[in-house]
C-alpha positions as CSV (number, residue, x, y, z in Angstrom):
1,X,1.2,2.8,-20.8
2,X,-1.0,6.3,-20.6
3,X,0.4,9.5,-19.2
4,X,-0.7,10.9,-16.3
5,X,1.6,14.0,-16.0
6,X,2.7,16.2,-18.7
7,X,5.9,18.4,-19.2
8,X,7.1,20.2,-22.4
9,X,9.0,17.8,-24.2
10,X,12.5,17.4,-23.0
11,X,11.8,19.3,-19.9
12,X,14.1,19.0,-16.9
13,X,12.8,18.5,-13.3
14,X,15.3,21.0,-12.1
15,X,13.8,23.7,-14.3
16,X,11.1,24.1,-11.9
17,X,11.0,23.6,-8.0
18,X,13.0,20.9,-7.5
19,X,11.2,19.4,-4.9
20,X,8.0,20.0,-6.4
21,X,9.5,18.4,-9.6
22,X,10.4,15.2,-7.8
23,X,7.0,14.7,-6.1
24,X,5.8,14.6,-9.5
25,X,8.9,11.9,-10.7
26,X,7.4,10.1,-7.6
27,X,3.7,9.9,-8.0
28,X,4.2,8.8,-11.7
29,X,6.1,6.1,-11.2
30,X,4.4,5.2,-8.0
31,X,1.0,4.9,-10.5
32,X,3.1,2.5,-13.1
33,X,4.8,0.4,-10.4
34,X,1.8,-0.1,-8.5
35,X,-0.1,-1.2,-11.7
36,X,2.7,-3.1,-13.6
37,X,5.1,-4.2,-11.1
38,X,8.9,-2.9,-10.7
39,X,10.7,-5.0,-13.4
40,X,7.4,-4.1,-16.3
41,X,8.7,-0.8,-16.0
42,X,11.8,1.0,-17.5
43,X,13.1,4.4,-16.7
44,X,11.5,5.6,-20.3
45,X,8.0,4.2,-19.2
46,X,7.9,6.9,-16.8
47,X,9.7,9.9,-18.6
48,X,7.0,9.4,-21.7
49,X,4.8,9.6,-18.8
50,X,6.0,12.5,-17.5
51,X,6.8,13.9,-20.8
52,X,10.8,14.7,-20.2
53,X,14.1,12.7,-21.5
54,X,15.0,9.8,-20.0
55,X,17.8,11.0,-18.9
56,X,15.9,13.9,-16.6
57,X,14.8,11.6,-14.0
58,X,19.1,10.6,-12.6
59,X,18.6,14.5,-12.0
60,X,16.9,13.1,-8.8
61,X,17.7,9.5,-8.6
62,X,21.3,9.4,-10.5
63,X,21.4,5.7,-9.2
64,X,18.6,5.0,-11.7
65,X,15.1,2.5,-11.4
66,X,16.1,0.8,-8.2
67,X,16.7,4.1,-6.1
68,X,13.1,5.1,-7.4
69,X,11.7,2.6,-6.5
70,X,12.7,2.5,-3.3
71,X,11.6,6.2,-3.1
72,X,8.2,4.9,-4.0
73,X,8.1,2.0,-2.0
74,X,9.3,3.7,1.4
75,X,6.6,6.5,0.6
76,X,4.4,4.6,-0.1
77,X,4.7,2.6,3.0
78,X,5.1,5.9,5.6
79,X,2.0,7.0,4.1
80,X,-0.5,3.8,4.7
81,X,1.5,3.8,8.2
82,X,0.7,7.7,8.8
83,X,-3.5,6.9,7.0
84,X,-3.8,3.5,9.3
85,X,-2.8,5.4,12.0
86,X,-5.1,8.1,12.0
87,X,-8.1,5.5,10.9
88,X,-7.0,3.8,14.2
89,X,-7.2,6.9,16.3
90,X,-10.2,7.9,15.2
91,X,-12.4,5.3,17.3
92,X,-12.2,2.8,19.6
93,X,-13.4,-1.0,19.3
94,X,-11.4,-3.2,17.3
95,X,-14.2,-4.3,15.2
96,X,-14.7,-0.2,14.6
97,X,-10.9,0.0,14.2
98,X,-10.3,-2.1,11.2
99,X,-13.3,-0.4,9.5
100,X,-11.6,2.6,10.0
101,X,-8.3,0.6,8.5
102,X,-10.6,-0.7,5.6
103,X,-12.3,2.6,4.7
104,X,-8.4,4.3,4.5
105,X,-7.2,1.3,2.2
106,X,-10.5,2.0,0.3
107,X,-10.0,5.4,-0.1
108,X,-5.9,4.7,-1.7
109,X,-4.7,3.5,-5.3
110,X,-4.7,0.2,-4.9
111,X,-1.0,-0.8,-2.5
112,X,-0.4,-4.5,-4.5
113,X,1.5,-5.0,-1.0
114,X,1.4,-8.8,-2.2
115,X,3.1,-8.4,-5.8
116,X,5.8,-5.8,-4.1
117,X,6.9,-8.5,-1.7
118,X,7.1,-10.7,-3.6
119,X,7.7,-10.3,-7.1
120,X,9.1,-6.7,-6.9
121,X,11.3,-6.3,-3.7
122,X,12.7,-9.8,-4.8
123,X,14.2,-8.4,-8.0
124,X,16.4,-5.3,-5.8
125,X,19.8,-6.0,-4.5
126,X,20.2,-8.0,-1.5
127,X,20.8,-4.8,0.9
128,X,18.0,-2.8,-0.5
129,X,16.0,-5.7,-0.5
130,X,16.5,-5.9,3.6
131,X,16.4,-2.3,4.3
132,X,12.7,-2.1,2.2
133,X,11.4,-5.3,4.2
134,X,12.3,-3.8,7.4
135,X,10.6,-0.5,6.4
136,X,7.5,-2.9,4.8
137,X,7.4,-4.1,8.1
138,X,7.7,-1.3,10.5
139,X,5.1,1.0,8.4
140,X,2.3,-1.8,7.3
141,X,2.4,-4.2,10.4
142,X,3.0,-2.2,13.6
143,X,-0.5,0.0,13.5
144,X,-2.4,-3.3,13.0
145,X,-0.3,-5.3,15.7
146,X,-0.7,-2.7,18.2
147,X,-4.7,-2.5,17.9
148,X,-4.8,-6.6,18.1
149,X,-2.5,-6.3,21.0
150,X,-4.8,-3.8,22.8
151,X,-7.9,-5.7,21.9
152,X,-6.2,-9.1,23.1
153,X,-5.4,-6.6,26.7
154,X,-8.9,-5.8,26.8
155,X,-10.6,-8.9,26.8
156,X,-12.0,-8.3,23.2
157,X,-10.3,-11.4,21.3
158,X,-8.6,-14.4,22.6
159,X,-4.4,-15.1,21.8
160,X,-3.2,-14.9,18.4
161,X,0.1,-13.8,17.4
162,X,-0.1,-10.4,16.0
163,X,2.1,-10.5,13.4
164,X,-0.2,-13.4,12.1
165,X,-3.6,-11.6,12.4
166,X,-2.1,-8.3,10.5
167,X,-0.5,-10.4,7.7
168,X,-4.1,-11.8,7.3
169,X,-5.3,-8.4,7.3
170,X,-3.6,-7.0,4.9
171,X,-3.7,-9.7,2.8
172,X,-7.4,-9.8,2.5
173,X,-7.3,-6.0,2.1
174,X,-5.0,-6.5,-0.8
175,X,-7.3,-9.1,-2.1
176,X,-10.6,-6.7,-2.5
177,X,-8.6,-5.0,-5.2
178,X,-8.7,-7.5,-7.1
179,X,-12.6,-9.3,-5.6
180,X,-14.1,-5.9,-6.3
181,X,-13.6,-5.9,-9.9
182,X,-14.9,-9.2,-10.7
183,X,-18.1,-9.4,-12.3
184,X,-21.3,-9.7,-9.6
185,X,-19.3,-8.4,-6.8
186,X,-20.9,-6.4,-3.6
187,X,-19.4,-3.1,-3.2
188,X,-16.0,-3.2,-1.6
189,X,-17.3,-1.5,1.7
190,X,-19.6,-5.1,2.0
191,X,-16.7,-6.9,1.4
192,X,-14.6,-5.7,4.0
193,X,-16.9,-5.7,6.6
194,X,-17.8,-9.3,5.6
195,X,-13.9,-10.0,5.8
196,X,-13.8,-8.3,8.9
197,X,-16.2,-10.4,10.3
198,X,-15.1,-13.5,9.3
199,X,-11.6,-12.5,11.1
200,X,-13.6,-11.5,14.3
201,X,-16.7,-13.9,14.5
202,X,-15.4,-16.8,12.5
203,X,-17.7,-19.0,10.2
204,X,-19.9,-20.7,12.4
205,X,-23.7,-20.4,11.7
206,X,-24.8,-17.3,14.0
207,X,-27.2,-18.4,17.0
208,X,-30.3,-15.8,17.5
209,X,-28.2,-14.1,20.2
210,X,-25.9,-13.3,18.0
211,X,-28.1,-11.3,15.6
């Protein structure tokens, strides 16, 4: 694995700002845990990353690789919560909306939200495992059920549970990380409004008044 961040050898976060310092502990091993998955990863992965001892990073996470990955995980979440958000609020439509949704995801390190439930958040103790769901949830579902909600209010689409139409979101969001890569793709900004329509028009062949 490739550094991304470097420190003097044998540095110590809490020579510098400490909360400065952490950010950095965080956005490292938020770059390896995305890419490799929580149990690929030890503790030393990330300090040759960051270029300080092992035994630097329990300066701000003295319960170890669990604790910092939760740090990373409930971050990570609150930030996709905080981008979709903002995406949401920015027009109105929900066609318009989850282009908005798609360009923020495009614009972020690939989230793996897939691998984190469930090969990552699996591997965590039982009560972390609970709290991080809940968190999952709250952050990456409640911006996306709200704007399906309003657009079922409005008359836009018919009845779906919306718990079921932002899992299917977010899943095929988390799938043109991977689509986008693979030899003879479109662009990912073709992808996502084809998935987008697909959600919203269905498959049926488009009559000319649909055009």
């Amino acid at each position: 694995m490739t550094a991304t961040t470097t420190e003097p050898s044998g540095a110590n976060p809490s020579d510098t700002n400490p909360s400065d310092a952490r950010q950095r502990v965080l956005d490292v091993a938020e770059e390896l845990f995305m890419a490799h998955g929580y149990t690929a990863v030890t503790l030393r992965d990330i300090a040759d990353a960051l270029g300080i001892r092992q035994a630097s990073l329990y300066y701000h996470f003295p319960e170890g690789k669990e604790q910092l990955f939760a740090a990373v995980a409930i971050r990570t979440f609150m930030r996709h919560r905080t981008g979709m958000e903002a995406a949401c609020a920015t027009t109105t439509g929900l066609r318009a909306q989850l282009r908005a949704v798609a360009a923020w995801f495009a614009a972020q390190p690939p989230l793996n939200l897939l691998g984190m439930l469930h090969a990552d958040m699996p591997a965590l103790n039982a009560e972390q495992r609970t709290q991080l769901g809940r968190i999952a949830y709250d952050a990456m579902f409640t911006p996306l059920r709200q704007i399906f909600h309003a657009a079922y209010q409005q008359g836009e689409i018919r009845y779906a549970h919306p718990d079921l139409l932002a899992g299917c979101f977010l899943t095929l969001m988390d799938g043109l990380n991977h689509a986008e890569h693979q030899a003879g793709a479109p662009p990912r900004v073709v992808m996502a409004e084809e998935v987008i329509a697909i959600m919203l028009d269905g498959l049926r062949p488009r009559s000319a008044s649909d055009q």
